[in-house]
SEKEMI-937970 format. One record per residue: residue in one letter; x, y, z of N, C-alpha, C in turn. Coordinates in steps of 0.02 Angstrom, whole numbers, padded with zeros to 5 digits, always signed. Atoms other than C-alpha are relative to their C-alpha. Layout:
aXYZXYZXYZ ...
END
This chain:
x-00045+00003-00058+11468+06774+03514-00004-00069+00032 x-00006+00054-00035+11526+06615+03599-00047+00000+00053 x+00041+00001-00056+11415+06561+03734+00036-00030+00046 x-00016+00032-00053+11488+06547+03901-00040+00007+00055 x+00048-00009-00068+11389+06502+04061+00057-00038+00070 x-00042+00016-00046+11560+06455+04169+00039+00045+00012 x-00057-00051+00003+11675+06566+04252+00039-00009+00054 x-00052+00012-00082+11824+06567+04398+00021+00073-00016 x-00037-00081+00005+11893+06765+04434+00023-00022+00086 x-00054-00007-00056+11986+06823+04576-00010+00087+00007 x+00005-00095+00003+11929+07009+04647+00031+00001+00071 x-00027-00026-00070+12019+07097+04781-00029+00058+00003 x-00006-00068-00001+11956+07263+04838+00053+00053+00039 x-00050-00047-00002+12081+07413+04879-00002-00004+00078 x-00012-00015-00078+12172+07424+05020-00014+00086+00026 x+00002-00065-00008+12135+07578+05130+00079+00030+00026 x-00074-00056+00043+12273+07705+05105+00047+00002+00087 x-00043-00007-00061+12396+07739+05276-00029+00077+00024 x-00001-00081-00059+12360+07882+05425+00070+00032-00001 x-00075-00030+00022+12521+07998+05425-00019+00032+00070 x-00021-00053-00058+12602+08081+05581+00026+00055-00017 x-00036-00019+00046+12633+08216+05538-00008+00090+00067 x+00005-00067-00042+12651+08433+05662+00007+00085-00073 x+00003-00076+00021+12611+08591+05591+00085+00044+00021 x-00073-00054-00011+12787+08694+05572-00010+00070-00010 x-00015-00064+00033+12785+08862+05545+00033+00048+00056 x-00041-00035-00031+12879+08992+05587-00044+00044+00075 x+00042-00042-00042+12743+09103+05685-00055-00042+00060 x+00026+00025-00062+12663+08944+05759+00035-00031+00030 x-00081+00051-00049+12798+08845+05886-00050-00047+00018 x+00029+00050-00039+12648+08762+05961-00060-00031-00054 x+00063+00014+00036+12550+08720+05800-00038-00082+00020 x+00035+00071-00023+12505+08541+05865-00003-00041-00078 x+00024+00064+00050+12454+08367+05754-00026+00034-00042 x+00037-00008+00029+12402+08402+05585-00017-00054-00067 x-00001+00073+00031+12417+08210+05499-00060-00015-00020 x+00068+00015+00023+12276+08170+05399-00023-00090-00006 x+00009+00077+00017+12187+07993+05380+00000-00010-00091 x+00003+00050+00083+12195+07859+05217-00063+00010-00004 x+00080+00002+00040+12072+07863+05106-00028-00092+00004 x+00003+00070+00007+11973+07704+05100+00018-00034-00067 x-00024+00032+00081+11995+07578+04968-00070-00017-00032 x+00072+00019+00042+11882+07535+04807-00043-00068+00009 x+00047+00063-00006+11740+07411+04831-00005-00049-00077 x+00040+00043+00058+11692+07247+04708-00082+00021-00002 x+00054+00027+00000+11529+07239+04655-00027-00010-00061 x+00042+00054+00063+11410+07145+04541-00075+00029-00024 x+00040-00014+00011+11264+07201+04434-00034-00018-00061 x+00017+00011+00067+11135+07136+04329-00025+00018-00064 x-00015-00050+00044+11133+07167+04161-00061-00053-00053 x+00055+00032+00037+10981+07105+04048+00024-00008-00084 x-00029-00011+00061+11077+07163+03899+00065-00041-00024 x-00041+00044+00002+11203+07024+03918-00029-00057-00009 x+00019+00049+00016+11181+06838+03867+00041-00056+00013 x-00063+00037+00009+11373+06757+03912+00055+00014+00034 x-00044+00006-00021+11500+06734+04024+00064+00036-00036 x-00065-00010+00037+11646+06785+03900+00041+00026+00038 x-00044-00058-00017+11708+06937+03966+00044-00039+00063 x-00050-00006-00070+11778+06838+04126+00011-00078-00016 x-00047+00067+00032+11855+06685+04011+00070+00042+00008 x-00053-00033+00005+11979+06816+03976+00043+00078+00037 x-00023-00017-00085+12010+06931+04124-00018-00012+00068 x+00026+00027-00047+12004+06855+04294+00010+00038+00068 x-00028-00032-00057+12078+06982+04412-00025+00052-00001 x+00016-00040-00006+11997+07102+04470+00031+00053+00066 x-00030-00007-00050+12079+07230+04575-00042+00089+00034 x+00039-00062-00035+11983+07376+04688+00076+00064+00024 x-00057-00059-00014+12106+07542+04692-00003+00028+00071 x-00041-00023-00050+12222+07574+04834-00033+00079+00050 x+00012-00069-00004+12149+07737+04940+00081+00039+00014 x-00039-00031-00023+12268+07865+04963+00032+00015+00057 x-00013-00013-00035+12371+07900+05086-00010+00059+00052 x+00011-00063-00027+12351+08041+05224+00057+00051+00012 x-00043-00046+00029+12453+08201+05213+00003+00045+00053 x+00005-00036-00052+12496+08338+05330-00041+00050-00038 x+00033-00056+00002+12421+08498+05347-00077+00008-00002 x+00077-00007+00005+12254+08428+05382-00023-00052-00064 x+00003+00012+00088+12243+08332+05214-00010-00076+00003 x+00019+00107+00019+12151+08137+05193+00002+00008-00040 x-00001+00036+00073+12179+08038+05072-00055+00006-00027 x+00055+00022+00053+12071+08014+04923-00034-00085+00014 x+00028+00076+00002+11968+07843+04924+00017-00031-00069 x-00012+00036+00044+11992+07730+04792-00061-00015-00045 x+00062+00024+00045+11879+07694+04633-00028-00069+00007 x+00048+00038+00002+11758+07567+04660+00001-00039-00086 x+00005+00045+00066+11756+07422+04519-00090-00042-00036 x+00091+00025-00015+11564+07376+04455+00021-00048-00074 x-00002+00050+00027+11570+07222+04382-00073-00038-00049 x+00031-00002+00018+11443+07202+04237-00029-00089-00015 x+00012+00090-00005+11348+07015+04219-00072-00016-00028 x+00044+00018+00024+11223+06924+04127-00074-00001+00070 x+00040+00014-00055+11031+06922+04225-00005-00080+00023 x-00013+00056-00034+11022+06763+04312+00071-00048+00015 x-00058-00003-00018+11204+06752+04357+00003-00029+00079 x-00022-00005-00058+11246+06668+04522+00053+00001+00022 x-00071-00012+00002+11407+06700+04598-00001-00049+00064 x-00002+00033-00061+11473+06564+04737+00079+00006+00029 x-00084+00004-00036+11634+06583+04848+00022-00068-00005 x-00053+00072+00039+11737+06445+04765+00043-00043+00048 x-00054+00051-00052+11835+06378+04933-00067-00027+00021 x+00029+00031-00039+11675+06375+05032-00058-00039-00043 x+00067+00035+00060+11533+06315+04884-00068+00067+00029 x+00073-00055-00025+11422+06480+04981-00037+00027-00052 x+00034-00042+00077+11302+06552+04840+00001+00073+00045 x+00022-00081-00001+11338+06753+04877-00043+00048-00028 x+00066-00061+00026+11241+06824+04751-00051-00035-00063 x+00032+00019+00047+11112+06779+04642-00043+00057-00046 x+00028-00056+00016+11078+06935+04522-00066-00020-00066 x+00036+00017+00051+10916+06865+04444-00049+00074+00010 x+00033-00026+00040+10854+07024+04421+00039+00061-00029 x-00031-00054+00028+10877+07188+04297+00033+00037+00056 x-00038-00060-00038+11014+07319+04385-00004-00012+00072 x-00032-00001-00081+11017+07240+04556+00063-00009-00002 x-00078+00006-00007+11182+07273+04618+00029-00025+00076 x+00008+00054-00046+11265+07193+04757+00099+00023+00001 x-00058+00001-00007+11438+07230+04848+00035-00092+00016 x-00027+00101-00030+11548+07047+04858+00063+00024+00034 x-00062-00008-00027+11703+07150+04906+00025+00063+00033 x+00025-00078-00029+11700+07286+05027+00088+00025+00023 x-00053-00025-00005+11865+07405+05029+00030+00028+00068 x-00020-00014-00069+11973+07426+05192-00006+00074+00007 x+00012-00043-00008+11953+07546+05293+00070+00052+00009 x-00050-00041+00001+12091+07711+05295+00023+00002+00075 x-00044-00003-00047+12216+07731+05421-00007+00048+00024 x+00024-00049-00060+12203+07856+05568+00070+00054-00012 x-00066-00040-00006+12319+08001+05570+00002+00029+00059 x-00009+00000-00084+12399+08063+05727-00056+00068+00013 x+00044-00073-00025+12263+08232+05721-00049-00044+00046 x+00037+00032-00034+12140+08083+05772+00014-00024+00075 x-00034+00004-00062+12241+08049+05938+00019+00070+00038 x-00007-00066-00032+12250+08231+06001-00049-00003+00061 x+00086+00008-00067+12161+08244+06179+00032+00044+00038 x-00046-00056-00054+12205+08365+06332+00047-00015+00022 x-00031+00016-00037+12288+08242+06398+00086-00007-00052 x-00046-00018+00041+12411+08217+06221-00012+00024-00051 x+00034-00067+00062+12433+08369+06145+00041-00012-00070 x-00055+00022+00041+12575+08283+06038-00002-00065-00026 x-00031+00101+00022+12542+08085+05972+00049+00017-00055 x-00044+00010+00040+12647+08034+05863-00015-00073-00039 x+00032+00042+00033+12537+07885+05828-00049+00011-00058 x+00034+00016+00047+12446+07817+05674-00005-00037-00021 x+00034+00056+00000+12351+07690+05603+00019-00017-00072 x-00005+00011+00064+12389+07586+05440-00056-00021-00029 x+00058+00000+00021+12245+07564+05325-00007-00078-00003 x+00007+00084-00028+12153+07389+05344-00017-00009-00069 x+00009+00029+00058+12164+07268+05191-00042+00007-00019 x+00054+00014+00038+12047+07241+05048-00057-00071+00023 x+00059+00086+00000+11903+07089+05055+00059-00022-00030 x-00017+00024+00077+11976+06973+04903-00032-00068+00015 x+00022+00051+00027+11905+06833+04853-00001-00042-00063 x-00010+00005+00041+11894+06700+04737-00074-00054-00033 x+00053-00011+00028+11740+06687+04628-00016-00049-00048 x+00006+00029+00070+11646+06551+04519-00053+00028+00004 x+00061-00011+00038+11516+06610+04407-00032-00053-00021 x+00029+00067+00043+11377+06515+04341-00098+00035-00010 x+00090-00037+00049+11230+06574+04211-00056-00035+00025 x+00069+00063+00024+11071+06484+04232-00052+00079-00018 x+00049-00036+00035+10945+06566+04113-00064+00015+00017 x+00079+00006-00043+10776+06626+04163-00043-00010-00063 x+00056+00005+00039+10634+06559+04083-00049-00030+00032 x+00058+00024-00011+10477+06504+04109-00019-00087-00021 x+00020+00072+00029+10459+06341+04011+00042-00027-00011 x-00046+00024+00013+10611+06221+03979-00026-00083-00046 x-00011+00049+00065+10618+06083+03838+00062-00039+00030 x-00024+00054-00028+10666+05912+03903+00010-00054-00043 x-00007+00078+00042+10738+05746+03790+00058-00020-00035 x-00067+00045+00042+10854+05644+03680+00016+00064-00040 x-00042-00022+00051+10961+05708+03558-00050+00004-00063 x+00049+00012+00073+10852+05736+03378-00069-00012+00033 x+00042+00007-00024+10693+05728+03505-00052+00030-00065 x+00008-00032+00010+10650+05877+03414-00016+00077+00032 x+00012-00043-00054+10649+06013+03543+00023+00073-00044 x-00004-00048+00046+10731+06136+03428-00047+00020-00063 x+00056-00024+00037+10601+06131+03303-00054+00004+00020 x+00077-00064-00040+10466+06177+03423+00022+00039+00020 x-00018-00075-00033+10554+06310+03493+00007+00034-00069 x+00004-00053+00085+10562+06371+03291-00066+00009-00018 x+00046+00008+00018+10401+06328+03284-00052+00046+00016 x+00040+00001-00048+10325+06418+03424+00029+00077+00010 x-00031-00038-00002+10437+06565+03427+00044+00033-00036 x-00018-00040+00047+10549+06685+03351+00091-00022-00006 x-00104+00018-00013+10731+06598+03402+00012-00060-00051 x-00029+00027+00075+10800+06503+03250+00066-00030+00033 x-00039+00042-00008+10913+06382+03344+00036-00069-00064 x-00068+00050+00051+11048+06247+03225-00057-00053+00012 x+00032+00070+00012+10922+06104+03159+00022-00047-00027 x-00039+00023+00034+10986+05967+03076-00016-00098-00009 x+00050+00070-00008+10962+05762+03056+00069-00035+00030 x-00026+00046-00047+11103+05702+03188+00018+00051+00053 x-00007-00060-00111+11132+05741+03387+00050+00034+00007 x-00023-00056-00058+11189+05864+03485+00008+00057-00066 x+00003-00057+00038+11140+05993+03344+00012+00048+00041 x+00027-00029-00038+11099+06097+03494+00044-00011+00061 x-00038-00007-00050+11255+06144+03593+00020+00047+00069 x+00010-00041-00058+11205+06293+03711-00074-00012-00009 x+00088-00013-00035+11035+06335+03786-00028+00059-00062 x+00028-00044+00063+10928+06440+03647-00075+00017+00050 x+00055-00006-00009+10778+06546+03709-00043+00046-00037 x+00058-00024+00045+10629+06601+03630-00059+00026+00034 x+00077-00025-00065+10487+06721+03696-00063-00040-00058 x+00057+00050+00039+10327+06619+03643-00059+00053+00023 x+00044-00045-00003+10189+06749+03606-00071-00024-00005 x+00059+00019+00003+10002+06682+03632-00047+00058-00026 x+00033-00058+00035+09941+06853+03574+00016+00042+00009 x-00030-00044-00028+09999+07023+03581+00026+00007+00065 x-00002-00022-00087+09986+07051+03782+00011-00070+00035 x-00018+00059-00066+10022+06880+03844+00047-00042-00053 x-00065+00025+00018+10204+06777+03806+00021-00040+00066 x-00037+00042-00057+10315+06658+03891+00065-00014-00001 x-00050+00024+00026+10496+06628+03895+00016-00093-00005 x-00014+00080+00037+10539+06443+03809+00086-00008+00008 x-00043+00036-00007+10710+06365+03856+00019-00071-00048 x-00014+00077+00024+10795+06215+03734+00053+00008+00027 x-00059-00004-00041+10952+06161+03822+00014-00075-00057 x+00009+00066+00026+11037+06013+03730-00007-00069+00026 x+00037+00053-00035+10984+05834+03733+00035-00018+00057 x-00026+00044-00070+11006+05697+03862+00008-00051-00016 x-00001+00067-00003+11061+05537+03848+00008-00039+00040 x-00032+00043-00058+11070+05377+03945+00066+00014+00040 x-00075+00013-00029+11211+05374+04071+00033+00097+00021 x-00001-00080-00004+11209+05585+04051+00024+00014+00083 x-00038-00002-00065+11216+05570+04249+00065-00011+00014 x-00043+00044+00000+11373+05475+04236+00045+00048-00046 x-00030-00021+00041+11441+05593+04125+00020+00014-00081 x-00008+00017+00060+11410+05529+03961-00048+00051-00058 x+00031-00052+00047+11348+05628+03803+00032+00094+00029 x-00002-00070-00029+11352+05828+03849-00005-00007+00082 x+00015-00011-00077+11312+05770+04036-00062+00025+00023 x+00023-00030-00045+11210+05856+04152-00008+00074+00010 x-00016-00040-00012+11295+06008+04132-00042+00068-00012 x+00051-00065+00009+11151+06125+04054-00064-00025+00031 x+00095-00013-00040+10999+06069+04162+00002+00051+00063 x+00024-00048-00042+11044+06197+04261-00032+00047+00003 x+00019-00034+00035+10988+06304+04138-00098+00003+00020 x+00072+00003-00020+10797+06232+04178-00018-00004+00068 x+00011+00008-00067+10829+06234+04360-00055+00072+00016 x+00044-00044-00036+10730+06407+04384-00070-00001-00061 x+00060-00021+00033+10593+06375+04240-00052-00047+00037 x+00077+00008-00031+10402+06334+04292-00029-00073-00001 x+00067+00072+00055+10358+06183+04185+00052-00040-00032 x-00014+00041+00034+10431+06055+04107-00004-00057-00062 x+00030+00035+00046+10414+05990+03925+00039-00046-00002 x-00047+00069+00023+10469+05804+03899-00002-00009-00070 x+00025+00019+00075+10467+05794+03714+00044-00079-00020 x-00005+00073+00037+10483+05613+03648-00027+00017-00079 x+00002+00016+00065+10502+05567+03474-00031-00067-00005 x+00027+00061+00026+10378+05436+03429+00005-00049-00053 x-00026+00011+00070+10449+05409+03249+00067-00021-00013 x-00072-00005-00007+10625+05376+03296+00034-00016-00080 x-00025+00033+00076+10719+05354+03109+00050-00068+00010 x-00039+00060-00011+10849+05223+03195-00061-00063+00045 x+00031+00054-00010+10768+05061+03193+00003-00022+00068 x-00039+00067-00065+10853+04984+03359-00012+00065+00056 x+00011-00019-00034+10769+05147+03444-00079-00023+00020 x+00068+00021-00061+10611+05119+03606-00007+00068+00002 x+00027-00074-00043+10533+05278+03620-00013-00013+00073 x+00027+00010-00064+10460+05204+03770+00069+00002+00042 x-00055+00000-00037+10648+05157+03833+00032+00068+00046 x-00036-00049-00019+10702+05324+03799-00024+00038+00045 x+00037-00035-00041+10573+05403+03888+00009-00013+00050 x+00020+00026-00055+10580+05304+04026+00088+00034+00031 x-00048-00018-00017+10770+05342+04029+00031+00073+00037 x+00001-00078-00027+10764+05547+04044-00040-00002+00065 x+00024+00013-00071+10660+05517+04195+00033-00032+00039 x-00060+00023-00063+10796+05415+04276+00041+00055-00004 x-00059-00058+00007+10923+05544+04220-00013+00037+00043 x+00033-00063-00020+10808+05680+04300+00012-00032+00090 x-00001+00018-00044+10803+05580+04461+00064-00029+00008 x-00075+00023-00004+10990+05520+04465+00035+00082+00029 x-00030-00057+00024+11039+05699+04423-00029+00046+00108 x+00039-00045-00058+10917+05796+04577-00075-00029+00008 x+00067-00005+00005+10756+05718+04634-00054+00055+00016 x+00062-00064-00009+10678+05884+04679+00014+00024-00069 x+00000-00017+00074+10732+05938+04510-00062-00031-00035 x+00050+00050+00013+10628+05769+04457-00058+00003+00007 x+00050-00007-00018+10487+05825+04539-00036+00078-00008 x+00020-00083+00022+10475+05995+04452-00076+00012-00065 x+00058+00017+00078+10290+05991+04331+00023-00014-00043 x-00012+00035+00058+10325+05893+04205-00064-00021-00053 x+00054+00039+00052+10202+05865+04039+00032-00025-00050 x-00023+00040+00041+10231+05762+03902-00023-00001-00073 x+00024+00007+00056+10235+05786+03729+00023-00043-00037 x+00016+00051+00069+10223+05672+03573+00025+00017-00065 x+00002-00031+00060+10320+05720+03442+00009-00038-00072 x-00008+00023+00063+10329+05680+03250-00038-00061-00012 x+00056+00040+00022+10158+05591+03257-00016+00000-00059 x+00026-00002+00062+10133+05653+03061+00053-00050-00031 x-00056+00041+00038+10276+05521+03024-00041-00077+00011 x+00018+00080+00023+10176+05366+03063-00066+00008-00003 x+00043-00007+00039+10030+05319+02947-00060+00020+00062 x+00060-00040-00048+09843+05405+03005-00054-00064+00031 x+00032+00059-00037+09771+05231+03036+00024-00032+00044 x-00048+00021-00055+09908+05178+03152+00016+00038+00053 x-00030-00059-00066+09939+05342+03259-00043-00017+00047 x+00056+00006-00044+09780+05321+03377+00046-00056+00049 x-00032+00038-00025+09841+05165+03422+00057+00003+00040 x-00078-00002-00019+10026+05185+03421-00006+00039+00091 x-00007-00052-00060+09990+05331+03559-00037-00030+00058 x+00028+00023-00060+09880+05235+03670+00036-00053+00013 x-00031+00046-00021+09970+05101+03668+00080+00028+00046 x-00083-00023-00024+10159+05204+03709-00047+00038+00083 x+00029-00027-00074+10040+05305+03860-00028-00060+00050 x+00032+00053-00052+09983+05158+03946+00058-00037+00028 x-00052+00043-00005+10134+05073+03932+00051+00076+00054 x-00012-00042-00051+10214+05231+04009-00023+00011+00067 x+00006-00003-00063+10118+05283+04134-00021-00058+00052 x+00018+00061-00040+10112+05095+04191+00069+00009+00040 x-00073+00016-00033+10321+05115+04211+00016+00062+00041 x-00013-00041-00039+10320+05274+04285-00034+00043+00048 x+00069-00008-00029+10157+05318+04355-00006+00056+00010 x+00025-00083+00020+10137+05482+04259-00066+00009-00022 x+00059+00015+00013+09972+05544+04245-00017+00101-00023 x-00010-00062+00019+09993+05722+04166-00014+00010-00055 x+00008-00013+00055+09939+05808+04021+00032-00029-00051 x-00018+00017+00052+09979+05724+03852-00004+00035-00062 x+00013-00040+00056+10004+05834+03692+00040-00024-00071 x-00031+00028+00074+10027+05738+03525-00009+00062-00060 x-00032-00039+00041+10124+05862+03410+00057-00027-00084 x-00040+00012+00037+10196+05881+03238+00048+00082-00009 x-00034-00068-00018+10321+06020+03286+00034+00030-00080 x-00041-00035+00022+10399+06027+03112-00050+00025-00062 x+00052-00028+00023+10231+06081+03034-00040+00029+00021 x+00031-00054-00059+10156+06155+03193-00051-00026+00012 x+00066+00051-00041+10005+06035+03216+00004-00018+00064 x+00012+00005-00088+09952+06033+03387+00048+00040+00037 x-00042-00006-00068+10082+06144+03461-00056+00073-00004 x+00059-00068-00020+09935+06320+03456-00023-00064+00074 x+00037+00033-00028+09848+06197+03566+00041+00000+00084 x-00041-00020-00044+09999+06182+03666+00015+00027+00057 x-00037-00060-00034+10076+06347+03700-00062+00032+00033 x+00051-00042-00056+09885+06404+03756+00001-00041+00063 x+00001+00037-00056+09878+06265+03884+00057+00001+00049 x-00052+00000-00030+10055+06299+03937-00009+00065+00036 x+00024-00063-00033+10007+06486+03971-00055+00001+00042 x+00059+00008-00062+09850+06441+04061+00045-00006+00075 x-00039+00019-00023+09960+06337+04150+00041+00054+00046 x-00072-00040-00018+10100+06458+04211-00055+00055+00026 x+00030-00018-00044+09943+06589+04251-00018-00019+00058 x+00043+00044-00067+09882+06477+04394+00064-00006+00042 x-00073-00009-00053+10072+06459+04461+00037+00061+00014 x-00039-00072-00048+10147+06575+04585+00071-00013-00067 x-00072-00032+00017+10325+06656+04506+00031+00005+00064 x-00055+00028-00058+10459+06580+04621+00026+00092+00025 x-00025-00075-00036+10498+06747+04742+00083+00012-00034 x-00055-00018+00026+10656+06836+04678+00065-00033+00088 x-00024+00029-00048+10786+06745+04799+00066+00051+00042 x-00034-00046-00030+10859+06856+04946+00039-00030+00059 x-00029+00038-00055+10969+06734+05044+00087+00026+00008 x-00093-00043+00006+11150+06844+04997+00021+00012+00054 x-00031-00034-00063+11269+06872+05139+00027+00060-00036 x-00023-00040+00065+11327+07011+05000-00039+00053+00039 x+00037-00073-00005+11270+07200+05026-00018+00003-00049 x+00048-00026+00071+11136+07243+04902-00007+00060+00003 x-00004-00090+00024+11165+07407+04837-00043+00038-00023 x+00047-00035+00035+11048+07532+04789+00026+00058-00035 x-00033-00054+00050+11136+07689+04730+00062-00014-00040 x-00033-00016+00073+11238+07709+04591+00083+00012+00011 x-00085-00013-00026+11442+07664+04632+00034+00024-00058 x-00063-00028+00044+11584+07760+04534-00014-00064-00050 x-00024+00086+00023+11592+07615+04380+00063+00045-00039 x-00066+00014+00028+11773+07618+04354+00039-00052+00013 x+00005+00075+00007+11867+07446+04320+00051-00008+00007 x-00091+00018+00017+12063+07385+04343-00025-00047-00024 x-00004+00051-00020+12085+07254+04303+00063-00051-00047 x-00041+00038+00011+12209+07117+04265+00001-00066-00019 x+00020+00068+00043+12229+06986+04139+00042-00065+00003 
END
């Protein structure tokens, strides 16, 4: 299935239905009085997450969502029906933002929270509701009050724990093959790696981590260039941050050191609190230059680093596409991630968070 993590919709919920004026006739009563019933209300939006999803799609290709009309009110005593409620199904870490104002409404990062975004007007009054001593006769009634509607961007960001940071051909996809069970597109030129790929990384039966590759980065990426910017949002909620550098680059007229130095401007161009999210640094495709030269090579590229950027963080020289040094790794990464709090599930929604179980029935319009 295509991977989408963008979306624009458009939900209205149901208008509530009309109050009716309406007198009891009958032959035996002359004085039967008001018996006009109220509108039903109208159907609500709402949003729920769904663990069993992975992709935007479904709302590439219908964007309208529409909450059903309540019924009208009827004589002889008789309200309307309410309107079916629309439950709008969505990948877990889904945020939804009101698209005029930029507001984040909902953020369903977890399983089956649900969450109203579009609450259905309320039903119209019928003249029985205006009966008093004083009139034993209205003839008034109320029309039912509009739907919410709104208009809706979506936007995935993936949950994981660990996210995979670097160039193009870094190799970030072949430690996440390496290390895990996700079998992401490898290959020997860039941007193999055109969505986000995750992988649970198992340290032993009872303890795992989720692993994030998003594709590379290149110079200027802020600016627009290469893929952009556009999937680090993807690592905006993980824990840790792997920088993987390629020490071996195969194009001659490449600086590991440059490049390195470059994704760290990117990162700080892009969001410096992003920038300032744990970051360690791995070493990759050290088995490519000879065993009397590596020692060297690596002290020399770390010194020279953390002279230009004044990083002073774990270092892990890896050969990801034979698996040398990444056990070593993934235990230090899980240590790691034990000792850090898990960012609170985020409850800042002006949205009603739902707890029971709404009608799921769906209009909707393409």
């Amino acid at each position: 299935m295509k991977f989408i993590d963008e979306a624009k919709i458009y939900v209205k919920a149901g208008d509530g239905g009309n109050g009716v004026a309406s007198f009891r006739r009958e032959k035996f009563a002359p004085l039967g009085g008001p018996d006009g019933g109220d509108g039903g209300r109208g159907g609500s939006v709402y949003v729920i997450g769904d663990r069993n999803l992975n992709t935007l799609i479904d709302y590439r290709y219908a964007r309208k969502f529409l909450g059903q009309r309540g019924e009208n009110g009827r004589g002889a005593d008789c309200f309307g029906a309410g309107g079916n409620d629309i439950v709008l199904r969505m990948p877990v870490g889904t945020v939804i933002f009101d698209q005029n104002s930029e507001q984040v409404l909902v953020d369903l990062d977890q399983h089956d929270k649900k969450v109203m975004v579009a609450k259905g007007g309320k039903g119209g009054l019928g003249n029985l509701r205006f009966k008093s001593s004083t009139n034993r006769a209205p003839r008034q009634c109320t029309k039912g009050e509009a739907g919410e509607e709104l208009e809706l961007r979506l936007e995935l960001r993936v949950l994981a724990d660990v996210g995979l940071l670097g160039l193009p051909n870094a190799g970030k996809s072949t430690l996440i093959r390496a290390v895990s069970a996700a079998r992401p597109k490898v290959a020997d030129y860039p941007f193999t790696t055109l969505h986000p790929n995750l992988g649970v990384v198992r340290v032993d039966p009872d303890k795992s981590f989720v692993m994030a590759d998003v594709p590379g980065l290149i110079e200027g990426a802020a600016d627009g260039a290469g893929l952009g910017l556009r999937f680090l949002k993807h690592l905006q909620r993980t824990r840790l941050l792997l920088h993987v550098v390629d020490l071996a680059p195969i194009d001659p007229d490449a600086d590991p050191l440059r490049d390195a130095q470059a994704i760290v401007g990117e990162l700080l161009k892009h969001d410096p609190a992003f920038a300032a999210k744990p970051r360690w640094l791995v070493l990759n495709k050290v088995d490519l230059i000879p065993e009397e030269e590596r020692g060297a090579m690596i002290a020399g590229f770390l010194e020279a680093y953390k002279k230009m950027t004044g990083y002073d963080g774990p270092v892990f020289p890896i050969a990801a596409i034979s698996g040398d040094g990444t056990k070593r790794l993934i235990f230090a990464v899980y240590e790691m991630l034990e000792k850090m709090a898990r960012p609170a599930p985020q409850n800042n929604s002006p949205a009603e968070e739902i707890d029971d179980d709404a009608p799921a029935s769906a209009v909707a319009e393409e």
